[in-house]
C-alpha atoms as one frame of an Amber mdcrd trajectory, in Angstrom:
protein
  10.995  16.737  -7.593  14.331  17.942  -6.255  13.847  16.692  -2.905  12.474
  14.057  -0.770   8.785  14.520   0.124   5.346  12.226   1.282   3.199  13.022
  -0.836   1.191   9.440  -0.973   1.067   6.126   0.018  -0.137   2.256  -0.671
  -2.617   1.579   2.625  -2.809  -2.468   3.060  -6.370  -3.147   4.806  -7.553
  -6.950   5.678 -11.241  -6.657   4.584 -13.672  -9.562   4.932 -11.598 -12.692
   3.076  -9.135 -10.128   1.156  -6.282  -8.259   1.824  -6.383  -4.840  -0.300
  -4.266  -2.025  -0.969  -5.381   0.881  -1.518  -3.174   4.156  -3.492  -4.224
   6.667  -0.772  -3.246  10.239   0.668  -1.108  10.372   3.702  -3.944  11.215
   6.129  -7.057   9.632   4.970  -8.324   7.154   2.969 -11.296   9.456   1.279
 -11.106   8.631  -2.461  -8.239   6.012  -2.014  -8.219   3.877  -5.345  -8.648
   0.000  -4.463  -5.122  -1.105  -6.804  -4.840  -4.659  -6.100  -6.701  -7.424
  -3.846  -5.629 -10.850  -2.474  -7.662 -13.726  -0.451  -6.695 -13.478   2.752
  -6.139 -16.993   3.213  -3.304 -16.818   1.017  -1.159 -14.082   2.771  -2.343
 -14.964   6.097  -0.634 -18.824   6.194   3.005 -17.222   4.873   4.161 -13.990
   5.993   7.120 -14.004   3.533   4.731 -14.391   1.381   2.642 -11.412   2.246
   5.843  -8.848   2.656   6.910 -10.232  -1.322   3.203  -9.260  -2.108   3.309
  -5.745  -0.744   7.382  -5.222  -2.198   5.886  -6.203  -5.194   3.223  -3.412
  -5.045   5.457  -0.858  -4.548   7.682  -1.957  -7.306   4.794  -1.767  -9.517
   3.645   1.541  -8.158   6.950   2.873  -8.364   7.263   2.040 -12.373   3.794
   3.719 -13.255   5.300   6.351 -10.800   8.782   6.904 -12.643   6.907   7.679
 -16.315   4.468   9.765 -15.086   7.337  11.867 -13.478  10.655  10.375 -14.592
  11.174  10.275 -10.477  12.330   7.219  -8.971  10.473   6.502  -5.788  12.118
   5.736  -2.040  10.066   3.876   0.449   9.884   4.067   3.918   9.550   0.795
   6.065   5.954   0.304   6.467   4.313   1.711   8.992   1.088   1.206  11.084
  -2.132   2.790   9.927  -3.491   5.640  12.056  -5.561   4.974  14.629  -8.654
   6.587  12.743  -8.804   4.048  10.579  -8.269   0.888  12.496 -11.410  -0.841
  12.320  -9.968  -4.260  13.403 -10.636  -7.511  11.473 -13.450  -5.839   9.124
């Protein structure tokens, strides 16, 4: 890529007792690929905890990322989800 562009992202969605991310597109969440789960009881006590969860994610995402296109990734600071898909606490 020779410059910057969204072109995907990791959607975070509290469902029942887990947390789970999701590799998604930018607008919707049709055929988003579940990539990693956590009980919610876990993230919800710590929120340190939960933000080294999600950097962890991306770091992961970003290696599988960098050999499929020998790109290194940039994050933005995480933002809400769109209000389409806000279900509350599923």
């Amino acid at each position: 890529m020779s410059s910057l562009q969204k072109f995907c992202r990791i959607a975070i969605r509290a469902e029942g007792d887990f947390v789970n991310a999701y590799f998604a597109h930018l607008e919707t969440m049709d055929d988003a690929l579940l990539i990693a789960s956590i009980r919610r009881g876990v993230v919800d006590t710590d929120r340190a905890l939960f933000d080294e969860w999600r950097e962890f994610l991306q770091r992961a995402f970003g290696v599988v990322a960098k050999n499929i296109t020998d790109e290194e990734l940039v994050w933005g600071d995480p933002e809400s989800a769109p209000e389409h898909e806000r279900s509350g606490r599923a």
